[in-house]
BAPA-393989 format. One line per 3 residues: number of its first residue (from 1); their letters; for each residue x, y, z of C-alpha. Coordinates in Angstrom, 3 decimals. Layout:
<sites>
NUM) A) X,Y,Z; ... $
</sites>
This chain:
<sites>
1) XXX) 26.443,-30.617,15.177; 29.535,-29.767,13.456; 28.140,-28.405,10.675 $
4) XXX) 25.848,-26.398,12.786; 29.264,-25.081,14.524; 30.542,-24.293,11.652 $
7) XXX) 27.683,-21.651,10.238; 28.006,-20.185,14.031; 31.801,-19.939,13.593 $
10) XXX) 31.719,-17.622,10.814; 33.768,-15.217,10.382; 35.078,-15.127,13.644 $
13) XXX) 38.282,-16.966,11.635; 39.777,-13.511,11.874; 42.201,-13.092,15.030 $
16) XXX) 41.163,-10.377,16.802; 43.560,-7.313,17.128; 42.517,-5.128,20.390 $
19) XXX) 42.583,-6.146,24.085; 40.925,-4.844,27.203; 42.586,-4.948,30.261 $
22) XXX) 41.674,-5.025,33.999; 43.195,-3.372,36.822; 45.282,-5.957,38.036 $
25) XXX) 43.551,-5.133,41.716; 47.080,-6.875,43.685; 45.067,-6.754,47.000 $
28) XXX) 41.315,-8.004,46.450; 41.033,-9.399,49.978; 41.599,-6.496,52.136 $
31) XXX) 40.520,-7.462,55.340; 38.230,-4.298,56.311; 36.120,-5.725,53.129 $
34) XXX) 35.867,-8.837,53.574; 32.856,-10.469,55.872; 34.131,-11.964,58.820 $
37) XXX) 34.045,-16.373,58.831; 36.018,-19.082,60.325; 39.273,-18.661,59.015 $
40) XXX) 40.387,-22.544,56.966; 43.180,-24.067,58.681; 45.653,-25.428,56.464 $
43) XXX) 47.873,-28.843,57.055; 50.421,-29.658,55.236; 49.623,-32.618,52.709 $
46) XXX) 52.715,-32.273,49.713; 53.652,-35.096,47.810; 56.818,-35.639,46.075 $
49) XXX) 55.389,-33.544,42.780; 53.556,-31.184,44.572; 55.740,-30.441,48.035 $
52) XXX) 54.175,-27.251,48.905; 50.004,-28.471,48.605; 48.378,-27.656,51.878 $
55) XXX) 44.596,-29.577,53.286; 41.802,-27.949,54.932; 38.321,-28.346,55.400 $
58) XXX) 35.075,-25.570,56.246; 31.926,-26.363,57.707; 28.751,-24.693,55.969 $
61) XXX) 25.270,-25.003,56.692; 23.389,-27.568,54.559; 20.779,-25.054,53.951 $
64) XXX) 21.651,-21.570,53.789; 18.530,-20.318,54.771; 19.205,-21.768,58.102 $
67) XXX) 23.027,-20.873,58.951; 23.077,-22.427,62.644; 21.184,-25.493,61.500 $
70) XXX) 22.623,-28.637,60.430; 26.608,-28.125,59.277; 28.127,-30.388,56.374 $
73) XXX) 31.621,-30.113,55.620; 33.457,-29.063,52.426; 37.326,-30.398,52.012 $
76) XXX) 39.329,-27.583,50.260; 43.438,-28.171,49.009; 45.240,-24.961,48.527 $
79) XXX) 48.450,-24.310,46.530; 49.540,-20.968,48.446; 50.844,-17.888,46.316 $
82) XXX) 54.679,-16.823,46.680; 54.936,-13.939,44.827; 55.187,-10.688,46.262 $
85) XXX) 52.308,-9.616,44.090; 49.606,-11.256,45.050; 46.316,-11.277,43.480 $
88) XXX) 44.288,-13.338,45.660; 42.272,-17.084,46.094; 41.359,-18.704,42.165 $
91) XXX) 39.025,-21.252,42.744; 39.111,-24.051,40.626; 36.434,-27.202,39.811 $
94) XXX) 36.690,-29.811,37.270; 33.046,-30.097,36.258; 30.383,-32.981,36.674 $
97) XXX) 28.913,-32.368,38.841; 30.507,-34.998,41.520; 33.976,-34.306,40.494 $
100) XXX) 36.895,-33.915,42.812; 38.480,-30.745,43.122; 41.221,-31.413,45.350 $
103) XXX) 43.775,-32.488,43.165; 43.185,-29.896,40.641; 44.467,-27.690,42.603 $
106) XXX) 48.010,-29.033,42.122; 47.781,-29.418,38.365; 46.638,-25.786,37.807 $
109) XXX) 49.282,-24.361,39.886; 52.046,-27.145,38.234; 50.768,-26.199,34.680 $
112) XXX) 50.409,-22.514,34.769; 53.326,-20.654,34.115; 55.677,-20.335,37.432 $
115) XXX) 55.774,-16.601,37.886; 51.971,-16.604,37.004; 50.666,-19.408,39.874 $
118) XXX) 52.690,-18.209,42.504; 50.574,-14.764,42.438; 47.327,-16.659,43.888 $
121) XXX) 46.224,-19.366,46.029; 45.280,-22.001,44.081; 42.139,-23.615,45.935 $
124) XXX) 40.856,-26.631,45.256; 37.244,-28.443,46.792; 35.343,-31.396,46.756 $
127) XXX) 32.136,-30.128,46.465; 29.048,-30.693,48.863; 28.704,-35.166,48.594 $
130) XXX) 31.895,-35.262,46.708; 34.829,-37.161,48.141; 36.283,-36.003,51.254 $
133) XXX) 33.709,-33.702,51.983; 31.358,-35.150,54.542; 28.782,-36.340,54.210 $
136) XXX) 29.870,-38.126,51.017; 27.045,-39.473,48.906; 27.271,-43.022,46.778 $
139) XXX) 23.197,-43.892,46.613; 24.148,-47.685,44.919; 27.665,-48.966,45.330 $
142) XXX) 27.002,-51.789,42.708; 24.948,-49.525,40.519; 27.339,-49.809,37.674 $
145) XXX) 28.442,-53.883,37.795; 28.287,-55.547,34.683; 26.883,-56.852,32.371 $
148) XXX) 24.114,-54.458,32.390; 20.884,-54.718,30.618; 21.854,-53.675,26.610 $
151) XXX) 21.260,-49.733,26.937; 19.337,-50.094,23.210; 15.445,-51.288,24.620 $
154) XXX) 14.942,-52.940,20.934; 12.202,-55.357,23.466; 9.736,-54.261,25.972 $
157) XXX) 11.904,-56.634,27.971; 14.903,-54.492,27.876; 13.200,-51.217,28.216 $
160) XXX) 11.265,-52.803,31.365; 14.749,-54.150,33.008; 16.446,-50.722,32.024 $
163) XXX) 13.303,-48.774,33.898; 13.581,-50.673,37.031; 16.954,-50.336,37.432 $
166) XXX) 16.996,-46.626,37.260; 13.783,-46.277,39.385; 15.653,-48.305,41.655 $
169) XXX) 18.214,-46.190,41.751; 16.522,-43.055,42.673; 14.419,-45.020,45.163 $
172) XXX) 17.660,-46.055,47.078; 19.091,-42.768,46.743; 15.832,-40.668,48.581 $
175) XXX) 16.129,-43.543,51.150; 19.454,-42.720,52.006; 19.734,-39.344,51.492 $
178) XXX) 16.296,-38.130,52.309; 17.509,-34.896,54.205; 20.506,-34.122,51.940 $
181) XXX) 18.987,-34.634,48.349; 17.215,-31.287,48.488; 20.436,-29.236,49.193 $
184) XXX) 22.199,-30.581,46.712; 22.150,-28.573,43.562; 24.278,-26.171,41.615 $
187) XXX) 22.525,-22.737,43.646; 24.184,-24.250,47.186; 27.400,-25.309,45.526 $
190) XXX) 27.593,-22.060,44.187; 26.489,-20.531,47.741; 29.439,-22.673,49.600 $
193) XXX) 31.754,-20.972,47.289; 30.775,-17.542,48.774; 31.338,-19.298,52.216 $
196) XXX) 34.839,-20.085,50.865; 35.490,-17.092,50.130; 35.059,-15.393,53.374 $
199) XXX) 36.526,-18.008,55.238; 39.462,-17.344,53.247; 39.129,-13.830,54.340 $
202) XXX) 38.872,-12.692,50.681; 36.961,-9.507,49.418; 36.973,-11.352,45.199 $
205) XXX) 37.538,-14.415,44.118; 38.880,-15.540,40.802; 37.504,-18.497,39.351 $
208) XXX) 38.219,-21.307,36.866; 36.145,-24.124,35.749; 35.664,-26.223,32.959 $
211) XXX) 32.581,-28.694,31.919; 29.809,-28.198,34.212; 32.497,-26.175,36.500 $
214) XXX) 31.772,-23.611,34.067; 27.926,-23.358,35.246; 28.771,-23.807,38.380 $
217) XXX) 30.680,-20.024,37.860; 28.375,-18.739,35.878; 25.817,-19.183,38.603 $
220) XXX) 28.099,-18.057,41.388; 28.172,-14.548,39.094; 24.702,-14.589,38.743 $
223) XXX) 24.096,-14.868,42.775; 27.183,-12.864,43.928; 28.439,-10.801,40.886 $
226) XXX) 30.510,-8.037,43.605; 32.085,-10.777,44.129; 33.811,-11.890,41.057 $
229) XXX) 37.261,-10.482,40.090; 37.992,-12.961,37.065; 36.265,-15.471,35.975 $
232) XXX) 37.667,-18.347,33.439; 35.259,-21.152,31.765; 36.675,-23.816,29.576 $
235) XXX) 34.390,-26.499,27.710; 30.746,-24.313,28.770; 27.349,-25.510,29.550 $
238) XXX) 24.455,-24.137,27.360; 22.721,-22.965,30.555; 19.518,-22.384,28.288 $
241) XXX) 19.317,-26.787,28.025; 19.650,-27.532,31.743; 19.967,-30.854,31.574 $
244) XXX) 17.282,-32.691,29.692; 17.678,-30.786,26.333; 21.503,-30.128,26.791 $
247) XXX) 22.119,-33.670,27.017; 19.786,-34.779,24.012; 21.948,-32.312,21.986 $
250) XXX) 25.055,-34.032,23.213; 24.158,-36.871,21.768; 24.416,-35.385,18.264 $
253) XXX) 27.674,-34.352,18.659; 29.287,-37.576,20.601; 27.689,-39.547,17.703 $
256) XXX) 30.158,-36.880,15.075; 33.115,-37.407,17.715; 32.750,-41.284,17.293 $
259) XXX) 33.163,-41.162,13.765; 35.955,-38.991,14.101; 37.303,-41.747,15.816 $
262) XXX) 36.043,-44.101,13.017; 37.761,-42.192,10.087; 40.846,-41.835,12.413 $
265) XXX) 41.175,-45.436,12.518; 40.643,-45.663,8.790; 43.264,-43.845,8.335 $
268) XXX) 45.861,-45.853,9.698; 44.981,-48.944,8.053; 47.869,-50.265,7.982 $
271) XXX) 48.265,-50.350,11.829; 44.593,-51.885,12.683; 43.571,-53.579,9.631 $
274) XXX) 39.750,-52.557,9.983; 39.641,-50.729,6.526; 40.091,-47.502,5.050 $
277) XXX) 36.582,-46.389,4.468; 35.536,-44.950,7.864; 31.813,-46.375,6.986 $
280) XXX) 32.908,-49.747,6.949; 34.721,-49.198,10.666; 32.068,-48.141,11.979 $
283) XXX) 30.245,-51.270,10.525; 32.641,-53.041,12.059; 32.701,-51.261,15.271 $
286) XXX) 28.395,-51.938,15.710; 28.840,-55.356,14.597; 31.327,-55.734,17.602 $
289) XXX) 28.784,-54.340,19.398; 25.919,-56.978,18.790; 28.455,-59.807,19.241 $
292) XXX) 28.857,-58.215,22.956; 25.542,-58.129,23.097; 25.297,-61.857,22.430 $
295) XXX) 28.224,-62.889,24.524; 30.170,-60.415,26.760; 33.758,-60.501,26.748 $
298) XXX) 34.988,-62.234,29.833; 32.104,-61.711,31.373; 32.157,-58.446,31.983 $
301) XXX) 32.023,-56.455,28.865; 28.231,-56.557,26.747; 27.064,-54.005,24.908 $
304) XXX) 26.660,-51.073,27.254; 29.492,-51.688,28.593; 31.126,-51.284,25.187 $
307) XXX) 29.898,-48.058,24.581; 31.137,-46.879,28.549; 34.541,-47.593,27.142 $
310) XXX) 34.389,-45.816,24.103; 32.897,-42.711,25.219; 35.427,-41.026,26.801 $
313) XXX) 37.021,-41.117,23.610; 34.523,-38.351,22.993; 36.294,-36.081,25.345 $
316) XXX) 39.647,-36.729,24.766; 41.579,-38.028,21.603; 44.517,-39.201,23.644 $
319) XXX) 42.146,-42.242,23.969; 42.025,-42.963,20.251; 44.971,-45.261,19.806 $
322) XXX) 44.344,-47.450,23.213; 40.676,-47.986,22.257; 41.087,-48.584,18.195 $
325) XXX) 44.241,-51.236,19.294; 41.224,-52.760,21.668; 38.857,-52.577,18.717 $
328) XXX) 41.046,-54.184,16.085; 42.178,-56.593,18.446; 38.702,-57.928,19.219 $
331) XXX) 37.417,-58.106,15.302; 40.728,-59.134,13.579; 41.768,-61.711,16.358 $
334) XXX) 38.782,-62.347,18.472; 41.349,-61.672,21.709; 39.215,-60.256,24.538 $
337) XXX) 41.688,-59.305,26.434; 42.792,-55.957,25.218; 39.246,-54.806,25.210 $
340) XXX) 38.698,-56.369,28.768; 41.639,-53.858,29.751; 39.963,-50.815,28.052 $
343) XXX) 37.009,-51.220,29.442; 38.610,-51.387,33.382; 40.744,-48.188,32.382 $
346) XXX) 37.910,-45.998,30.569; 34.677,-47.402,31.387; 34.737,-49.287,34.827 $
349) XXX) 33.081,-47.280,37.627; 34.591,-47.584,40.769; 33.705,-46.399,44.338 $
352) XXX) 35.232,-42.899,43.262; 33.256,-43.116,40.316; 30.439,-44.204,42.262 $
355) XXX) 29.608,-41.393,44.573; 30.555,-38.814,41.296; 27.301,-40.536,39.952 $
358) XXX) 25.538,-39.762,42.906; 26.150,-36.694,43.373; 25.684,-35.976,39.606 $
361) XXX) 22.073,-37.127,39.514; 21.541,-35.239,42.561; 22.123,-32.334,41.243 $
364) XXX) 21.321,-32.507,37.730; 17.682,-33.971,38.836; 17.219,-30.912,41.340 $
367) XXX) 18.606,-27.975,39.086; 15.469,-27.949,37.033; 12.421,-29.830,36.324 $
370) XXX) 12.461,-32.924,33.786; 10.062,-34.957,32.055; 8.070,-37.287,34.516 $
373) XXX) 5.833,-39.232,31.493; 8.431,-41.924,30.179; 6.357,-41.835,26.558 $
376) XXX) 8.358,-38.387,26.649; 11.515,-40.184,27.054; 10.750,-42.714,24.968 $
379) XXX) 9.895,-40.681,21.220; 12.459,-38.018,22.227; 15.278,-40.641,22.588 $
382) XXX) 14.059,-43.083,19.466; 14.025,-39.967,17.628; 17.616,-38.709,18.499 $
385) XXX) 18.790,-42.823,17.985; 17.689,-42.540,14.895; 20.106,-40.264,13.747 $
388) XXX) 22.589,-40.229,16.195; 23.005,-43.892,17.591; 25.891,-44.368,19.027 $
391) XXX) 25.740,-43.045,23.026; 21.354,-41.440,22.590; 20.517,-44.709,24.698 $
394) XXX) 23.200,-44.930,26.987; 22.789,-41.118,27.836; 19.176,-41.649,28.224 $
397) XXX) 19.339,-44.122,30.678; 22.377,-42.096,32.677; 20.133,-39.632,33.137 $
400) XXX) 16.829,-41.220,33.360; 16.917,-41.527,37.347; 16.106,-37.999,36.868 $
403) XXX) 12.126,-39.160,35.603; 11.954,-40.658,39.730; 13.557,-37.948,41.450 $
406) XXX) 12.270,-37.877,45.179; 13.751,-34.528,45.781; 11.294,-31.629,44.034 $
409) XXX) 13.432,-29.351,41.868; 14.318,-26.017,41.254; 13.870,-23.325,38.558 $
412) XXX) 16.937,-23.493,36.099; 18.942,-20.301,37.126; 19.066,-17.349,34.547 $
415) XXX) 22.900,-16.547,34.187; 22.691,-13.364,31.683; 24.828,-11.128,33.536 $
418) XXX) 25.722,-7.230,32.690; 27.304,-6.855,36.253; 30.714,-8.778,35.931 $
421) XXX) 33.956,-7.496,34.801; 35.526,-8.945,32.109; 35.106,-13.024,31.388 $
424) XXX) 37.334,-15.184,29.234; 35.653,-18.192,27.386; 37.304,-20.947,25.741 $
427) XXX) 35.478,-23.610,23.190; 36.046,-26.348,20.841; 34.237,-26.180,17.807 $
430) XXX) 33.728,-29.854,17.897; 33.409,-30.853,21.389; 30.986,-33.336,22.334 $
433) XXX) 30.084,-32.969,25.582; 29.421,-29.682,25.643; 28.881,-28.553,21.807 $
436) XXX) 29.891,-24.740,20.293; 26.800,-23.177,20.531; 26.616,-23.408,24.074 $
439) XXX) 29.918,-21.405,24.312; 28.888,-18.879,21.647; 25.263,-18.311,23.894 $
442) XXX) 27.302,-17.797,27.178; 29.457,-15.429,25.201; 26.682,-13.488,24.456 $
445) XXX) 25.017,-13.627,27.894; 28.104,-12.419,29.920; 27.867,-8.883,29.030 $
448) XXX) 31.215,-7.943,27.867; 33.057,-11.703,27.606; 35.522,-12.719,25.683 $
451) XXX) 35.479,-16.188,23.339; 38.530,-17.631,22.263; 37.835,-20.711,20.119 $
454) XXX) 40.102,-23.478,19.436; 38.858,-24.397,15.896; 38.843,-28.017,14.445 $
457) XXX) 39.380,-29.026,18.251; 37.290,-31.773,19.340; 38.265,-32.335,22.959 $
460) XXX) 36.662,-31.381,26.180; 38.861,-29.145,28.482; 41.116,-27.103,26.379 $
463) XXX) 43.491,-24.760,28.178; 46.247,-26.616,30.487; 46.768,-29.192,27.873 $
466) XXX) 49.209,-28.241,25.451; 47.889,-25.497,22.935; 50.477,-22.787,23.610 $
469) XXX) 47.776,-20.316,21.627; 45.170,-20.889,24.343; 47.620,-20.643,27.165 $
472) XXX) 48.849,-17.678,25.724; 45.052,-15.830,26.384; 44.616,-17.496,29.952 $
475) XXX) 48.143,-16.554,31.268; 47.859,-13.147,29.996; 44.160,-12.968,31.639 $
478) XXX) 45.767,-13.806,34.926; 48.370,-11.634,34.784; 47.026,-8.603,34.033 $
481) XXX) 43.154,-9.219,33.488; 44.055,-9.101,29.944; 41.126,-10.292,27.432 $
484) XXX) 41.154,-10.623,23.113; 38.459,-8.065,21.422; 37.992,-8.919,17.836 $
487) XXX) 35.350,-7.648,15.393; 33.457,-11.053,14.640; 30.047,-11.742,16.752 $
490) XXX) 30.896,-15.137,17.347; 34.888,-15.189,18.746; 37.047,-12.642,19.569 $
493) XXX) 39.961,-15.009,18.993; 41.016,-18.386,17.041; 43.036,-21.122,17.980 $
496) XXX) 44.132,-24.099,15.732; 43.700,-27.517,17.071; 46.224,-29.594,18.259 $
499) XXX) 46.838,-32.450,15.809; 45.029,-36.206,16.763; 47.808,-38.627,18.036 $
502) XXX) 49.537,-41.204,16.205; 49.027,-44.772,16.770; 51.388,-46.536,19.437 $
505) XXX) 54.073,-47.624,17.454; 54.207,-50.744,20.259; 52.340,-51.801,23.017 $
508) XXX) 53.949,-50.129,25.291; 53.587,-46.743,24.402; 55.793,-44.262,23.330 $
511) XXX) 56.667,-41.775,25.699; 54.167,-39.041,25.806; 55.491,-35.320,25.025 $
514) XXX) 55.041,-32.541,27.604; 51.669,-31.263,26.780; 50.222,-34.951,25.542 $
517) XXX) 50.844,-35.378,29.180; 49.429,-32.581,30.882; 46.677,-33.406,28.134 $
520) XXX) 46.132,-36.896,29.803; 46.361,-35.514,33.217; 44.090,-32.543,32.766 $
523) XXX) 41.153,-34.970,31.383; 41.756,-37.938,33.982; 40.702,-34.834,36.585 $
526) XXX) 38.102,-33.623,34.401; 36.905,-36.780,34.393; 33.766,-38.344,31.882 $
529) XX) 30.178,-37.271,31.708; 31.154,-33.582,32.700 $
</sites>
């Protein structure tokens, strides 16, 4: 995948020298414009970092076609603007889909620069089945308990347990949720936004998403493109691979981000003792893995739950030195215990995690059609494992609920757009969970978008996190509507990476710098398998 990246990258290594601005439009929600809704009324909810957050909540129909039918409700958080300038509502979503909005909110306003946030209301929402909206959806609470069957089905045993655990799964799901599974997709979740919208009284939004969040916007454009004032999209979906191709190709590229890891650890051999040739850690690292198999630590951690822990390291380096202390404690010591802890911090799912899952497949199996013959499955997955071992499995089975849908699903929506005004993009070359060429596709789809590319970058959710350089292009985009134009098809502008992180010089870890933090933050909301 990186490789790949880099022939798509280019030239575009050239910083681009011209900008186009947009009106900076300080009133988009005059009221004459707007179409009249229940207003949101706003509690106060502040905490200690985040004194001035405000709680609402709007009720929507759960099908659109049928506005006075059945109403669901959608929890919203706002961080209200103070400025004197004011340039409206910027909606905000962490990805997925099934993550919780609310409480990025409160980190985007915190994190962008003061004088910038306090021009907008910073809204945040959970989503229809996500959190505190109602209803909430969690299809198996127990889903997730360990051990689990090893994801790898090496014996029609295991590929028999694995099958009728996720067939189980979407079974219990359409017996719960037989009324709600076929409103749940990315085409209403993009429809309540519009509801938002007017129930804030607003004529535009602006918008802000990362992972699947960014979907999620692009789709809102496609469906209400008047509607759009800016729109931001950090980490993007290749909407052309909705979902069973997009996440076959993400298993290329979380295989590259585990050897990252790999050669990382290599290279500070003298701190975990594993070697310095990164083949022989990652040796190391699947030989751990069978022993799991064989006998799970405490109990609780085999071999799938193994690789839970270790991929979120894919989406965020600030991982790394927790997870290769774990490692190296497990092969050079044979103590469980660090590993144990990893596992409950980075791979446990709990009942948070549990109704993000359900809402996830929900969605993901309803967006578009996927392949209902398991020998599909089956050669397509052997043949990606084959190459790219480390997470093709586990992925497969994430997803494979999806084969047993009960809820019949949509056509994938066609985001190419010539309608919007101008877009800001932001991608890692070498982030796994939603690879490069996905970002330089929706470049080229959004008529008249901008790409700014953080090159050599590897983690998933870029901006907000402690690259001044990529800050730089959003808080200039929000100020004035402000976008990079360079000369190179692929980016208009180029970031460098932030550099990896340093081992933990003791156990309990140094104290974190200013945008390591935010970093951590930012990818806690963000959240894993988004």
């Amino acid at each position: 995948m990186r490789k790949r990246a880099a022939v798509l990258f280019g030239a575009a290594a050239v910083v681009a020298g011209s900008v186009t601005a947009v009106p900076a439009d300080a009133s988009p929600s005059h009221p004459t414009a707007a179409v009249r809704a229940p207003a949101v009324s706003w509690r106060k909810c502040g905490t200690a970092d985040h004194p001035t957050l405000q709680c609402g909540s709007l009720k929507v129909p759960l099908d659109h076609r049928h506005p006075s039918g059945r109403q669901i409700t959608l929890a919203l958080s706002r961080v209200p603007h103070t400025a004197k300038t004011y340039q409206g509502p910027l909606l905000v979503n962490p990805g997925g889909p099934g993550g919780s909005g609310l409480s990025l909110a409160s980190f985007v306003a915190s994190s962008l620069p003061e004088a910038v946030a306090a021009q907008y209301d910073v809204i945040g929402f959970d989503p229809r089945g996500v959190g505190a909206s109602e209803p909430a959806m969690t299809c198996a609470p127990d889903y997730f308990k360990p051990v689990r069957p090893d994801s790898v089905p090496s014996t029609p045993a295991l590929e028999k347990a694995n099958l009728a655990r996720v067939q189980s799964y979407a079974t219990a799901c359409g017996r719960k949720y037989a009324s709600l599974l076929p409103h749940i997709d990315t085409v209403d979740a993009a429809t309540d936004m519009d509801s938002i919208r007017r129930a804030l009284g607003a004529q535009r939004i602006n918008y802000f998403g990362y992972s699947y969040g960014t979907y999620l916007g692009a789709v809102y454009a496609k469906l209400f493109p008047e509607r759009v004032r800016r729109l931001v999209l950090d980490s993007i979906v290749d909407p052309t691979g909705v979902w069973y191709d997009d996440n076959l190709q993400q298993d290329y590229a979380f295989n590259d981000r585990h050897r990252a890891l790999m050669a990382w650890i290599a290279k500070y051999d003298a701190t975990y003792r594993l070697g310095t040739d990164p083949a022989r850690v990652e040796a190391k690292w699947y030989g751990m893995r069978a022993a799991l198999a064989r006998h799970p630590a405490d109990g609780r951690v085999g071999a799938s739950e193994l690789e839970d822990t270790f991929i979120p390291g894919g989406y965020y380096n600030g991982y790394w030195p927790a997870l290769a202390r774990a490692f190296a404690a497990y092969v050079n010591e044979g103590k469980t215990g660090p590993l144990v802890r990893a596992y409950a911090d980075y791979g446990a799912v709990d009942a948070a995690g549990a109704n993000g899952y359900g809402v996830y497949t929900s969605v993901q199996c309803r967006d578009t059609a996927w392949p209902h013959d398991w020998t599909r499955w089956r050669a397509d997955n052997w043949a990606v494992y084959g190459k790219a071992p480390f997470m093709a499995w586990n992925n497969a089975w994430y997803n494979a609920p999806c084969a047993f849908w009960p809820a019949a699903p949509q056509r994938p929506v066609d985001i190419a757009n010539a309608e919007l005004p101008p877009v800001l993009l932001f991608q890692a070359t070498d982030d796994a969970a939603t690879p490069y060429e996905g970002g330089v596709r929706v470049h080229h789809l959004l008529a008249g978008s901008s790409l700014v590319v953080e090159r050599g970058g590897g983690n998933h959710g870029i901006t907000l996190s402690g690259n001044g350089c990529l800050d730089g292009y959003l808080t200039r985009y929000l100020t004035n509507g402000t976008v990079p134009r360079g000369r190179a098809a692929a980016a208009d502008a180029v970031c460098e990476r932030l550099p990896d992180p340093k081992p933990e010089r003791t156990k309990a870890a140094a104290p974190a710098s200013s945008g390591a933090s935010r970093g951590a933050t930012l990818h806690g909301l963000v959240g894993f398998r988004g």
